[in-house]
Wavefront OBJ file of the C-alpha trace (Angstrom):
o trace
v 20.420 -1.780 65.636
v 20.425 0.852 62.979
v 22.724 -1.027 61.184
v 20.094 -4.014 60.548
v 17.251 -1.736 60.281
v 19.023 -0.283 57.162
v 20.106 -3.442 55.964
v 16.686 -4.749 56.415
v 15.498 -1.815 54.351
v 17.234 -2.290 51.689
v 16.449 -5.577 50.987
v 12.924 -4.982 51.041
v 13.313 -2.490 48.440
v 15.652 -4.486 46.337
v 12.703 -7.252 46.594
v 9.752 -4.930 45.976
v 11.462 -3.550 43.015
v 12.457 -7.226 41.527
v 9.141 -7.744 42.356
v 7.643 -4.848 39.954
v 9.613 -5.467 37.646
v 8.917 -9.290 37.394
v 4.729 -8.429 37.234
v 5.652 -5.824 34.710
v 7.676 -8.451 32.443
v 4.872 -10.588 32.719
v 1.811 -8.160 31.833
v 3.307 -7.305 28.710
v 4.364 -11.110 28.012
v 0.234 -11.538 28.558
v -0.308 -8.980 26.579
v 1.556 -9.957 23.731
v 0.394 -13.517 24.175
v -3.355 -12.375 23.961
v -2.666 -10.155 21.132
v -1.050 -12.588 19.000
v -4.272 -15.017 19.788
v -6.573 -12.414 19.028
v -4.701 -11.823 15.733
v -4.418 -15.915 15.024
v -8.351 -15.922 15.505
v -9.343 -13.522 13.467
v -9.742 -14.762 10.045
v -7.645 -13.086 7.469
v -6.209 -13.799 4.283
v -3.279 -15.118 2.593
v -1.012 -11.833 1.865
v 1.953 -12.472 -0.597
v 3.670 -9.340 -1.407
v 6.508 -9.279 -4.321
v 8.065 -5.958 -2.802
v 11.373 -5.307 -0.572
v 10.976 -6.926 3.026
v 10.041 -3.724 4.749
v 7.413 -2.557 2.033
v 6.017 -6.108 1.687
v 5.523 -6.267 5.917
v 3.497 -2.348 5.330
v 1.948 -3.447 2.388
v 1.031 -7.079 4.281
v -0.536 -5.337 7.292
v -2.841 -2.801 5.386
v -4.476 -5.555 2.476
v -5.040 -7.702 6.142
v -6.689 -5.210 7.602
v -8.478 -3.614 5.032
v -9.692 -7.035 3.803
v -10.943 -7.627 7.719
v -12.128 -4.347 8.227
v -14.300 -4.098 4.711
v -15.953 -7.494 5.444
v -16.395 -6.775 9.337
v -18.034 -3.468 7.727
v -20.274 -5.813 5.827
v -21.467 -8.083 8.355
v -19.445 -11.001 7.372
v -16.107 -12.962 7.106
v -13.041 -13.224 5.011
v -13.518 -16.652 3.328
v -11.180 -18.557 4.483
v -9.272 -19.706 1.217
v -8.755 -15.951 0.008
v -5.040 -15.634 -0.723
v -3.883 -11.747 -2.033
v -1.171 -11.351 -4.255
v 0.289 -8.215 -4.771
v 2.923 -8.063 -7.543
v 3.862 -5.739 -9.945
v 2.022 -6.369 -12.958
v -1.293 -8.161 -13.182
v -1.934 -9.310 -17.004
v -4.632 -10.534 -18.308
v -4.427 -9.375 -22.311
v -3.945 -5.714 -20.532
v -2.041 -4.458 -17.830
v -4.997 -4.606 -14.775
v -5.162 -2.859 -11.496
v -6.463 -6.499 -10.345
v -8.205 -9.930 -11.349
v -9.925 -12.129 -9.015
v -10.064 -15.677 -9.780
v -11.938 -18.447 -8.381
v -11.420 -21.999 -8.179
v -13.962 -24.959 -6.866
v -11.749 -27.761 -5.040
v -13.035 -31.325 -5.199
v -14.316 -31.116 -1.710
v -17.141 -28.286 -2.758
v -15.237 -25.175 -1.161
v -14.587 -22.612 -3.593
v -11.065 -21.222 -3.385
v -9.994 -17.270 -4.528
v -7.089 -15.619 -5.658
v -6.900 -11.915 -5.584
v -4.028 -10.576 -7.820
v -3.346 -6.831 -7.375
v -1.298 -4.456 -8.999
v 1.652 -2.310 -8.085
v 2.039 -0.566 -11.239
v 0.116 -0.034 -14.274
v 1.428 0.750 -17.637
v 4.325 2.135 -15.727
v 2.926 4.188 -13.358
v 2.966 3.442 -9.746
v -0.415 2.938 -8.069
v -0.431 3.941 -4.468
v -1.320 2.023 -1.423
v -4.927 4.133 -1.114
v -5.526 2.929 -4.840
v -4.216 -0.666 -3.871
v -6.713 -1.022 -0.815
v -9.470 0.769 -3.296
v -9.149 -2.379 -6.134
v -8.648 -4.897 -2.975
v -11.984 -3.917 -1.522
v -14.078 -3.769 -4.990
v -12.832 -6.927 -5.630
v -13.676 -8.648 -2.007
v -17.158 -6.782 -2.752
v -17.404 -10.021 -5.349
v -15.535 -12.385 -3.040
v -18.173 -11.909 -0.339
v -21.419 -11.775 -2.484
v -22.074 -15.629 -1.231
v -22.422 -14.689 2.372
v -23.909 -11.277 2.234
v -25.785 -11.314 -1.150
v -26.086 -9.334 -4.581
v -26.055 -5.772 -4.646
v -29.928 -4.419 -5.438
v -28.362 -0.748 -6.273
v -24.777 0.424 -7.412
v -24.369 3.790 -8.473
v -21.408 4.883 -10.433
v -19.480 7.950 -9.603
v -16.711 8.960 -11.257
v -15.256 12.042 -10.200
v -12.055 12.533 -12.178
v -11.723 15.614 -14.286
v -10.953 14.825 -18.009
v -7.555 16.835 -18.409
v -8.030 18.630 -21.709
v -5.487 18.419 -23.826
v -4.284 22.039 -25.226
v -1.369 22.350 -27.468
v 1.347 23.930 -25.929
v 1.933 27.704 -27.138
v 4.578 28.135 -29.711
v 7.617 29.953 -28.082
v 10.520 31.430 -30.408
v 13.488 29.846 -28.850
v 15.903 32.719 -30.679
v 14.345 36.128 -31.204
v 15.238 37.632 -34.622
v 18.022 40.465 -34.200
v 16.942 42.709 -31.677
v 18.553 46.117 -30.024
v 21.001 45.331 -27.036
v 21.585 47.919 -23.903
v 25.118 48.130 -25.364
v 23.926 49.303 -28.788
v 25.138 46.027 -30.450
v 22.752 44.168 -32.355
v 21.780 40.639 -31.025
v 21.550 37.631 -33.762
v 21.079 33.832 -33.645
v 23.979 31.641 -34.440
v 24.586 30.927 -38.236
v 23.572 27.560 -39.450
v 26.866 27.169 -41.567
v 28.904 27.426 -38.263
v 26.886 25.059 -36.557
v 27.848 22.486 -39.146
v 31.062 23.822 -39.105
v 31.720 22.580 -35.825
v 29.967 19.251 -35.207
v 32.819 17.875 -38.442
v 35.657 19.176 -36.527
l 1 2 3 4 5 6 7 8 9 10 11 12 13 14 15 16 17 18 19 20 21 22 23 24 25 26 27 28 29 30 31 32 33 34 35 36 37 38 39 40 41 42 43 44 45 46 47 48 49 50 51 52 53 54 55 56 57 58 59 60 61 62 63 64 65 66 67 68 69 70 71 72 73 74 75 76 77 78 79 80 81 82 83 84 85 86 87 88 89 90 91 92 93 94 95 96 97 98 99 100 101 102 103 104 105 106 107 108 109 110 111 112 113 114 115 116 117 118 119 120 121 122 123 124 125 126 127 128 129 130 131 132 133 134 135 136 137 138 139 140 141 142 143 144 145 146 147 148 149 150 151 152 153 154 155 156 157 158 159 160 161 162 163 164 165 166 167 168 169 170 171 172 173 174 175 176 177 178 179 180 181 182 183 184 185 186 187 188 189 190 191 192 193 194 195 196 197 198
């Protein structure tokens, strides 16, 4: 009796576990599913990144969602012909942090391509300056469905670095007093010479 009350047991825990962990496997198949639909619906645009893979799948997500967040922000949608390029140089008769261009198809639906910068004249630009030029450009992208700006206000907030000439140092003292009592002197120029012909 005890025996097939204990066998009985067990196989009702042996099924209640398969059980949980057959509804578990399938909530987070759903979820997955339904996040990947979600994703799929929500318009985004085109992001081509000319970077190492796992840089270009960072720098991928953020332009998507800063592009999606900046025009949710704004009451509208990402066009749906936007494509982004990030590269490392954008030139256009100077190096550019970016360039928008625009193109009207046949059909009537204008197309864009937003170019954006990695580096500029050699120095890197960072991902917050990136999403910075991708959202003032979308600002022009977007003017169709939301409208014109009435106002825009300039601020620029970087300090001018002034540009002071560095103080003259002596890089060899003339003979001075050592703690030993010897007298301290720079190296002849003659010797110098000396040894660079040998």
């Amino acid at each position: 009796m005890r025996k097939r009350k204990s066998i009985r047991s067990r196989l009702l825990r042996s099924t209640r576990a398969a059980a949980g962990r057959l509804v578990s496997r399938c909530a987070s198949v759903g979820t997955t599913c339904w996040r990947a639909a979600v994703t799929r619906l929500r318009p985004a645009p085109t992001v081509i990144v000319d970077v190492r893979r796992r840089q270009a799948r960072r720098l991928r997500r953020a332009v998507a969602r800063g592009a999606r967040t900046y025009a949710r922000a704004l009451g509208a949608e990402i066009p749906p012909r936007l494509l982004v390029v990030v590269q490392r140089v954008v030139y256009e008769g100077r190096q550019l942090n970016a360039l928008l261009q625009a193109f009207d198809a046949p059909d009537g639906e204008r197309r864009y391509v937003l170019h954006l910068a990695l580096s500029i004249n050699g120095r890197q630009v960072g991902e917050d300056e990136l999403l910075a030029a991708l959202r003032h450009q979308l600002a022009r992208v977007l003017e169709d469905a939301v409208g014109k700006p009435t106002l825009s206000v300039p601020l620029d907030l970087e300090v001018p670095r002034v540009r002071a000439s560095a103080p003259i140092v002596e890089l060899r003292p003339d003979a001075e007093e050592r703690d030993d009592g010897h007298e301290r002197s720079a190296m002849p120029f003659q010797r110098v010479q000396d040894d660079q012909a040998s």
